[in-house]
N, CA, C and O atoms as a DFTB+ gen file, in Angstrom:
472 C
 N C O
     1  1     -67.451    -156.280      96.297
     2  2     -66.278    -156.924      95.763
     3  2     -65.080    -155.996      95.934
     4  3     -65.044    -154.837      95.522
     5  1     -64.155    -156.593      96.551
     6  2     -62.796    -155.390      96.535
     7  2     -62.286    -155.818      95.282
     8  3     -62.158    -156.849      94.621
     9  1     -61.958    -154.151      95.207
    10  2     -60.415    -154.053      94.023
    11  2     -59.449    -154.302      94.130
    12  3     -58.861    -153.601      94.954
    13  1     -58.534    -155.492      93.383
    14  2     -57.372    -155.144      93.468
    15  2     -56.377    -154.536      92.346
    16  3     -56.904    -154.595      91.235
    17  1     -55.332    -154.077      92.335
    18  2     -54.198    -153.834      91.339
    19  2     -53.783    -154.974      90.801
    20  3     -53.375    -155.944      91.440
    21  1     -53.875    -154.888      89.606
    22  2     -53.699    -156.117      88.522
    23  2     -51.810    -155.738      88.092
    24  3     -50.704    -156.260      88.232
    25  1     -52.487    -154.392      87.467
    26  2     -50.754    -153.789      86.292
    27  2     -51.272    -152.334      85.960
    28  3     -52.449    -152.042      85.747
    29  1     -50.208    -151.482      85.952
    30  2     -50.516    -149.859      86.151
    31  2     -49.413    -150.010      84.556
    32  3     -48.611    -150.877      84.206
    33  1     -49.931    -148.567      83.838
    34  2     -49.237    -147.703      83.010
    35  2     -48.610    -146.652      83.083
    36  3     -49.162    -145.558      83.200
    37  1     -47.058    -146.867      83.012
    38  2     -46.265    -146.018      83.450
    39  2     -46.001    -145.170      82.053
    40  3     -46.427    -145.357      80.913
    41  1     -45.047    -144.075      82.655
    42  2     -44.781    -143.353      81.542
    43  2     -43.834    -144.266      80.140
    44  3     -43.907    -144.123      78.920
    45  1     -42.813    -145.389      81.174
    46  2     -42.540    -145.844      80.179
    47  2     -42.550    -146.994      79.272
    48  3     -41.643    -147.635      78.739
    49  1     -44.010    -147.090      79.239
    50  2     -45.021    -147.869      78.447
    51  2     -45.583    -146.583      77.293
    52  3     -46.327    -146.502      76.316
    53  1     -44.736    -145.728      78.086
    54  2     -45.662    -144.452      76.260
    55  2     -44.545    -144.029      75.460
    56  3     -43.368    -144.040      75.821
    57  1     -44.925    -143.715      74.522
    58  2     -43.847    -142.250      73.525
    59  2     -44.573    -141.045      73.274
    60  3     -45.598    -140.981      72.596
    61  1     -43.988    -140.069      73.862
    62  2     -45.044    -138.577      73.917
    63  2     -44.233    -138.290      72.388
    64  3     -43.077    -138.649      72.160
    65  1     -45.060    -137.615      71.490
    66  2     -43.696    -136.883      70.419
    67  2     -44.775    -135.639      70.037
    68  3     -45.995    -135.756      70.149
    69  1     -44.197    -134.633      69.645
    70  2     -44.592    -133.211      69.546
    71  2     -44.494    -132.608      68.468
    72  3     -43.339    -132.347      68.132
    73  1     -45.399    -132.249      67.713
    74  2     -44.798    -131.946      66.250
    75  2     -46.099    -130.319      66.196
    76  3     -46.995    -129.941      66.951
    77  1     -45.557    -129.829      64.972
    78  2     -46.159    -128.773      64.329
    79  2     -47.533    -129.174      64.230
    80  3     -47.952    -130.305      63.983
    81  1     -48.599    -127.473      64.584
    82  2     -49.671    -128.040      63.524
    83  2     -49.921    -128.321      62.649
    84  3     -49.078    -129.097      62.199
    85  1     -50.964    -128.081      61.786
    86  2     -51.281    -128.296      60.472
    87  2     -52.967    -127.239      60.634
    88  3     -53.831    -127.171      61.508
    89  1     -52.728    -126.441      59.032
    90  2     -54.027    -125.774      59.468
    91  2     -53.658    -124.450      59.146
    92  3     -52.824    -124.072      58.324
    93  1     -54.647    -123.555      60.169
    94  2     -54.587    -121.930      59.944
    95  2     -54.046    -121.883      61.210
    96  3     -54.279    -122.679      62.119
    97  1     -53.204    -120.777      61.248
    98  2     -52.859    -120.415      62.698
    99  2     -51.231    -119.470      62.268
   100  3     -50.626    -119.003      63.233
   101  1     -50.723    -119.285      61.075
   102  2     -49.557    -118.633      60.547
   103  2     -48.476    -118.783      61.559
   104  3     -48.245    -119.696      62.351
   105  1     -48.041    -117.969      61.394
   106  2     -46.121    -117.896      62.219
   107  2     -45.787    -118.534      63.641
   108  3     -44.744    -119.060      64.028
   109  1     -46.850    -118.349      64.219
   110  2     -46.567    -119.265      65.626
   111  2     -47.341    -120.671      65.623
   112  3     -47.234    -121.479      66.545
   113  1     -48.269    -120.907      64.284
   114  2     -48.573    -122.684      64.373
   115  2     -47.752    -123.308      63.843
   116  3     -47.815    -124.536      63.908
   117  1     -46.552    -122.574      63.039
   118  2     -45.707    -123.084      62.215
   119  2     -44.409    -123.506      62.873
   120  3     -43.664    -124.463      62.663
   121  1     -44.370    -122.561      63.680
   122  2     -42.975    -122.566      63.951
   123  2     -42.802    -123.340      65.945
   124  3     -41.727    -123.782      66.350
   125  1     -43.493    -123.323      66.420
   126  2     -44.115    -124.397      67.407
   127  2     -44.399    -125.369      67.391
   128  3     -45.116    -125.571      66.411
   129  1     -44.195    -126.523      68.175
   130  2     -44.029    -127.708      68.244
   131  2     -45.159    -128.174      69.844
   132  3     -44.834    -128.764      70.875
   133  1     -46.309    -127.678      69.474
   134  2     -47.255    -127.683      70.318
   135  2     -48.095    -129.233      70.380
   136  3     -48.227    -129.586      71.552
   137  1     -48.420    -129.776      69.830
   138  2     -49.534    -130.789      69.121
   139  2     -48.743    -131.818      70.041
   140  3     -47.521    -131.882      70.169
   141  1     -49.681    -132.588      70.638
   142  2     -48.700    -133.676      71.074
   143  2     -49.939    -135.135      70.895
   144  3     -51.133    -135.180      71.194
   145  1     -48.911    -136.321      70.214
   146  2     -49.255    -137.847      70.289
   147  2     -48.545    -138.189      71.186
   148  3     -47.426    -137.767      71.476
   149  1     -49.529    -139.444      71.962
   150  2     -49.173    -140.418      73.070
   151  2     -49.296    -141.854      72.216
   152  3     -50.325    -141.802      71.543
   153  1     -48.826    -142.692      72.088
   154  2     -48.244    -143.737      71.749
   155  2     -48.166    -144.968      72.965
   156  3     -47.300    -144.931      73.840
   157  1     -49.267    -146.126      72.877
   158  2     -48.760    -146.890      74.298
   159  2     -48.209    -147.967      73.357
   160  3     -48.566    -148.046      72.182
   161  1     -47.172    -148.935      74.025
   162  2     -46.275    -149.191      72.887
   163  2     -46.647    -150.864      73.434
   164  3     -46.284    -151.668      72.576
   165  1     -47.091    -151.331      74.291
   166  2     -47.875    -152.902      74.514
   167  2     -49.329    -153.026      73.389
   168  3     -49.529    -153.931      72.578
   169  1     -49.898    -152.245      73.562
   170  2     -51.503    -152.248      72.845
   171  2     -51.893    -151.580      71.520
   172  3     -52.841    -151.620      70.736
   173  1     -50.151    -150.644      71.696
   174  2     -50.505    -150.186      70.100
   175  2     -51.401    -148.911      69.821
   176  3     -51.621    -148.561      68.662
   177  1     -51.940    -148.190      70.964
   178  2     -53.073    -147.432      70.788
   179  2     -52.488    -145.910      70.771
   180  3     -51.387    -145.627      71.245
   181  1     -53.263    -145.080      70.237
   182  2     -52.718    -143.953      69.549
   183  2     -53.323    -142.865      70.218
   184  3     -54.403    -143.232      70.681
   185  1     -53.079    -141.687      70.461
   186  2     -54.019    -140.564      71.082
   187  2     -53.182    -138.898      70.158
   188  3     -51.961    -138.738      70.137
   189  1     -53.677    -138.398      69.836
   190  2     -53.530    -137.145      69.459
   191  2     -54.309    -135.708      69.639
   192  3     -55.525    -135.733      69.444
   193  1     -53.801    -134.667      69.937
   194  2     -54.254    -133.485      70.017
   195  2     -53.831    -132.026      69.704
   196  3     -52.962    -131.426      70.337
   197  1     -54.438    -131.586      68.801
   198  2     -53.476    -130.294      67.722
   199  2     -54.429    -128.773      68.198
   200  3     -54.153    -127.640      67.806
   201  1     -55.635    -129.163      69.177
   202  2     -56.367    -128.212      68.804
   203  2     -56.291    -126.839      70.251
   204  3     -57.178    -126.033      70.533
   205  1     -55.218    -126.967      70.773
   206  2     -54.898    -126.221      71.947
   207  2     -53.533    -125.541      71.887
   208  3     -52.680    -126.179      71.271
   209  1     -53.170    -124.397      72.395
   210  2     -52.104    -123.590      71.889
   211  2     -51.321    -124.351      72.745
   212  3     -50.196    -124.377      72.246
   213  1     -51.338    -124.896      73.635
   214  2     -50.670    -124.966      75.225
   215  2     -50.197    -126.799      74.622
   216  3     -51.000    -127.587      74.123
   217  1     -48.908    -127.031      74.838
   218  2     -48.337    -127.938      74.935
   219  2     -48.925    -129.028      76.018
   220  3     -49.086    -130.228      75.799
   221  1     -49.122    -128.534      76.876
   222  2     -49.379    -129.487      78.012
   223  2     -50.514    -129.898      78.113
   224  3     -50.890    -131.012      78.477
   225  1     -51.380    -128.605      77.644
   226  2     -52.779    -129.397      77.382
   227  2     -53.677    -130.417      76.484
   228  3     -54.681    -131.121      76.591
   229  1     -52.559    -130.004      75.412
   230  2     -52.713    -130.833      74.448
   231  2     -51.834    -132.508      74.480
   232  3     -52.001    -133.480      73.742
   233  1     -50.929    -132.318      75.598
   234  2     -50.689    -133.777      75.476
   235  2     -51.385    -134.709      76.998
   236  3     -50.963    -135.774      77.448
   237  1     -52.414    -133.961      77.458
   238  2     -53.006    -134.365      78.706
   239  2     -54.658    -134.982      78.044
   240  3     -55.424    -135.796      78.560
   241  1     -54.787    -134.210      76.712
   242  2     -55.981    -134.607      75.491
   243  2     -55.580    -135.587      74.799
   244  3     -56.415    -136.389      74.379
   245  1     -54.433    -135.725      74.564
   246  2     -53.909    -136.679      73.676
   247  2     -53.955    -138.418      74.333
   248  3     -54.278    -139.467      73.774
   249  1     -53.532    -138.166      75.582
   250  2     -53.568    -138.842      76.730
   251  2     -54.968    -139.448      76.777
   252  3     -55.267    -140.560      76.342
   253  1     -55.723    -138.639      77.318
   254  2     -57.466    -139.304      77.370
   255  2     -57.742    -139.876      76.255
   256  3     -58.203    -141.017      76.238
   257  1     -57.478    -139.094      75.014
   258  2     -58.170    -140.036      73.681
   259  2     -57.380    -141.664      73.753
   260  3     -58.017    -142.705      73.591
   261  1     -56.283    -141.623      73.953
   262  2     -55.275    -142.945      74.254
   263  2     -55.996    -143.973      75.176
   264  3     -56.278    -145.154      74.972
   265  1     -56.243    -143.044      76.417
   266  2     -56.398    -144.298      77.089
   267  2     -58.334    -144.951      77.104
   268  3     -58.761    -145.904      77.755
   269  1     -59.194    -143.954      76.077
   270  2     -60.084    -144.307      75.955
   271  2     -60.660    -144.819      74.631
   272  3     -61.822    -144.988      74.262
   273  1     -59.289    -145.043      73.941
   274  2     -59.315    -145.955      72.295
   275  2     -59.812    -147.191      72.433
   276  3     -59.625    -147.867      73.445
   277  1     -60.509    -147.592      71.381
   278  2     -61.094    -148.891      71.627
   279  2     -59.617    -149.941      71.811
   280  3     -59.453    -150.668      72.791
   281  1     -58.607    -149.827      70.625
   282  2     -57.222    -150.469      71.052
   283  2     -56.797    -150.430      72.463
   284  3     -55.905    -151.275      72.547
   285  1     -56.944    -149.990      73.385
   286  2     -56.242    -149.734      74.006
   287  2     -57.265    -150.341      75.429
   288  3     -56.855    -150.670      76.542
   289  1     -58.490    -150.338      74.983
   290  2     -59.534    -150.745      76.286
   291  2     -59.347    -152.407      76.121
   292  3     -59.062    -153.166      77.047
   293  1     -59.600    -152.831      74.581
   294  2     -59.401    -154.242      74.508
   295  2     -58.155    -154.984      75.156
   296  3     -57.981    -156.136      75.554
   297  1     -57.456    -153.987      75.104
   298  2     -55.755    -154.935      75.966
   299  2     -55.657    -154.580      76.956
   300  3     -54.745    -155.168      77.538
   301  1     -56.295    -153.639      77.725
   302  2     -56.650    -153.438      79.351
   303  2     -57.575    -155.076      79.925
   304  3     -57.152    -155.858      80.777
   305  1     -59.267    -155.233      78.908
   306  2     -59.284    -156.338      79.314
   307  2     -58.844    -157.745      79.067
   308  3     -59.401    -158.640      79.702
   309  1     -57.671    -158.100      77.998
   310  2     -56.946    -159.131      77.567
   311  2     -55.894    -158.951      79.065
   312  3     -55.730    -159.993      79.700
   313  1     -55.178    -157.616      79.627
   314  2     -54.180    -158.278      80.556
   315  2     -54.822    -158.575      81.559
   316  3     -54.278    -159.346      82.348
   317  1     -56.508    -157.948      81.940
   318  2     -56.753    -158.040      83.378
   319  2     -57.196    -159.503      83.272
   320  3     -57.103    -160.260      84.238
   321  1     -57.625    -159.843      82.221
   322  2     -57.842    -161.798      82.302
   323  2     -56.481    -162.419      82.513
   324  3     -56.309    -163.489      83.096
   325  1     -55.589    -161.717      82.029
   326  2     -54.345    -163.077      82.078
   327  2     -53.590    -162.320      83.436
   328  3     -52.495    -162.769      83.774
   329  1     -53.996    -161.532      83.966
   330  2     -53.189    -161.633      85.465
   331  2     -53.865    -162.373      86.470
   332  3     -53.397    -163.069      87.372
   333  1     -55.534    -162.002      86.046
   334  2     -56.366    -162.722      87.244
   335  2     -56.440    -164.024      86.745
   336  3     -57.409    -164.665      87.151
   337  1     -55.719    -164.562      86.014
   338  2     -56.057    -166.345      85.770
   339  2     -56.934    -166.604      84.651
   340  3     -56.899    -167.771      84.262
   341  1     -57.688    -165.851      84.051
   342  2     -59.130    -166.082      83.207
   343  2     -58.621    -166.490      82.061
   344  3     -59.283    -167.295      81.405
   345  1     -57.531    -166.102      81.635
   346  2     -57.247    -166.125      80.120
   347  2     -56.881    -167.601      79.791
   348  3     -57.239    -168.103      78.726
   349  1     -55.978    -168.466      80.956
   350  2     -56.027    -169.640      80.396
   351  2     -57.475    -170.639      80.480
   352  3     -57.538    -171.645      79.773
   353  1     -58.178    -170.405      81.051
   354  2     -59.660    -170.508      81.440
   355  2     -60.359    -170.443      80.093
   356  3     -60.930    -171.479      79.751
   357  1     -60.410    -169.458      79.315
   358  2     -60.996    -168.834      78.207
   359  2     -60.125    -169.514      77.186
   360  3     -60.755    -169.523      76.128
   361  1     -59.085    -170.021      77.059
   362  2     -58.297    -170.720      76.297
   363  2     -58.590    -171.811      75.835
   364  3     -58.687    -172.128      74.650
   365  1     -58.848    -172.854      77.380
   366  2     -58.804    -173.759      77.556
   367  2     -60.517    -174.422      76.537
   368  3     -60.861    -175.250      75.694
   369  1     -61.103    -173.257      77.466
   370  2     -62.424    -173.610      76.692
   371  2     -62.611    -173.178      75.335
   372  3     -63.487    -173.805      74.738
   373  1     -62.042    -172.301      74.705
   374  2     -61.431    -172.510      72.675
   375  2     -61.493    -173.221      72.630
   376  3     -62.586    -173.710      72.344
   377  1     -60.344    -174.041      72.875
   378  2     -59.758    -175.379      72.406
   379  2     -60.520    -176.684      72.460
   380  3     -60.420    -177.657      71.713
   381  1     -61.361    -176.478      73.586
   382  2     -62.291    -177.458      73.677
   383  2     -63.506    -177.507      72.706
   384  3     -63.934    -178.589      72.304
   385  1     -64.101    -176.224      72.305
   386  2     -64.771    -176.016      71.241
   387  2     -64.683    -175.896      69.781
   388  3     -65.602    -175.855      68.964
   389  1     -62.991    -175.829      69.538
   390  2     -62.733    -175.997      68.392
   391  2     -62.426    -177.380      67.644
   392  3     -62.421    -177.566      66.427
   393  1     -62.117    -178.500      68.874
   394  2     -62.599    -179.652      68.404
   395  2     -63.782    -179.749      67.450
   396  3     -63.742    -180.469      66.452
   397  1     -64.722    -179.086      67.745
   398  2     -66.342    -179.484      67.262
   399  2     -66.208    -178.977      65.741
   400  3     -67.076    -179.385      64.970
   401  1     -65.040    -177.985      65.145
   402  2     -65.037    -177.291      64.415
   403  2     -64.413    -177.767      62.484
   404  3     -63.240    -178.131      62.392
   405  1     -64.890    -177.735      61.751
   406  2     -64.734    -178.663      60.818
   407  2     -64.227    -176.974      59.983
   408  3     -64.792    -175.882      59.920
   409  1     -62.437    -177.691      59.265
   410  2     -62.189    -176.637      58.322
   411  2     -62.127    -177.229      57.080
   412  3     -62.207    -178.445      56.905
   413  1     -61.973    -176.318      56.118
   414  2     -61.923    -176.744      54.564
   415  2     -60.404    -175.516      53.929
   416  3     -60.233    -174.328      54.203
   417  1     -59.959    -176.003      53.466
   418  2     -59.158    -175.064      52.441
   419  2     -59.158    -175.209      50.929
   420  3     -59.469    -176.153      50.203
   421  1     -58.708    -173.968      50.674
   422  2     -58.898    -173.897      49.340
   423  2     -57.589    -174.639      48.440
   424  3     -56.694    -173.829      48.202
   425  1     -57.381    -175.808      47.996
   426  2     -56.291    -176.221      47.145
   427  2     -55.549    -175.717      45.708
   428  3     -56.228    -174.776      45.294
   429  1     -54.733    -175.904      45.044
   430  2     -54.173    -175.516      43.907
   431  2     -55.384    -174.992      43.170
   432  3     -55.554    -173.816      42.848
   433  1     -56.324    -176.146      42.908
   434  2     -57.342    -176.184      41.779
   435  2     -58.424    -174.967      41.959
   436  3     -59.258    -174.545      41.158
   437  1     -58.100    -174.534      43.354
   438  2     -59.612    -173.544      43.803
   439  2     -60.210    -174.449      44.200
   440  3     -61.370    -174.067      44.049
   441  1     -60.267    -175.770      44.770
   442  2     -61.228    -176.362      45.166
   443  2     -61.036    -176.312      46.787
   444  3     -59.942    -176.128      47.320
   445  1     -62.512    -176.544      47.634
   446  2     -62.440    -176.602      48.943
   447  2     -62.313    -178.020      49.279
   448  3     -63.167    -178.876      49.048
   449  1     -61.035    -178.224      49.917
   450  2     -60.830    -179.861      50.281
   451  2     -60.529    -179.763      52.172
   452  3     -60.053    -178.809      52.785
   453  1     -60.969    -181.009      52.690
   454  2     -61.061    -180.315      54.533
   455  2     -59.556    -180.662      54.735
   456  3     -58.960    -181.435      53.986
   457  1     -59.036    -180.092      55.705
   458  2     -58.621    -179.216      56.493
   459  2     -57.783    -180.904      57.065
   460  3     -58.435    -181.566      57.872
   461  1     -56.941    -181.246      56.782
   462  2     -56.207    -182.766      57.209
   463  2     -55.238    -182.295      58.421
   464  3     -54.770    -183.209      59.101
   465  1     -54.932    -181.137      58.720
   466  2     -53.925    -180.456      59.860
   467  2     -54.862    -180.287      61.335
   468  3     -54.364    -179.690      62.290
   469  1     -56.114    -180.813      61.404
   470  2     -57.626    -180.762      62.226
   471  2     -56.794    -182.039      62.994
   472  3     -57.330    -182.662      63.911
């Protein structure tokens, strides 16, 4: 099966931000701005890394934990369905199954009465 390119993540799909540690490490964990979070700002997914002196390495860790968050894998495969076509596919067939689907809500009284918006 060939691959193709669906949609790539650019840098500006992220927010790098750099803050202090937290911890033991005195005058230079304090006063350094080493620690770096990656932020992807479509999926919401988070990556952080405090445990490397080196700026760069720590936001290249921060990076991997990001792009291997469960947030962040689930909306990799939500866009690769809706570029390759699948998602209205997968839609379509919801909708078809939620016909079959009988709701109830709960009214003023606390009572369960069905669902008249069906």
């Amino acid at each position: 099966m060939k691959k193709e390119l669906l949609f790539s993540v650019t840098k500006k799909d992220l927010i790098f931000e750099y803050f202090s540690g937290t911890g033991a490490g005195g005058q230079h964990r304090n006063k350094h701005q080493n620690c770096a979070r990656v932020k992807h700002l479509p999926s919401g997914a988070i990556g952080t890394c405090q445990e490397h002196r080196s700026k760069t390495q720590n936001t290249k860790i921060a990076f991997r934990r990001m792009a291997e968050s469960e947030k962040f894998q689930k909306w990799i495969r939500i866009e690769a369905s809706r570029m390759s076509g699948k998602l209205e596919e997968i839609k379509q067939r919801v909708d078809k199954e939620m016909q079959h689907v009988k709701t109830e809500i709960k009214n003023e009284d606390g009572r369960w009465v069905k669902d008249n918006d069906k």
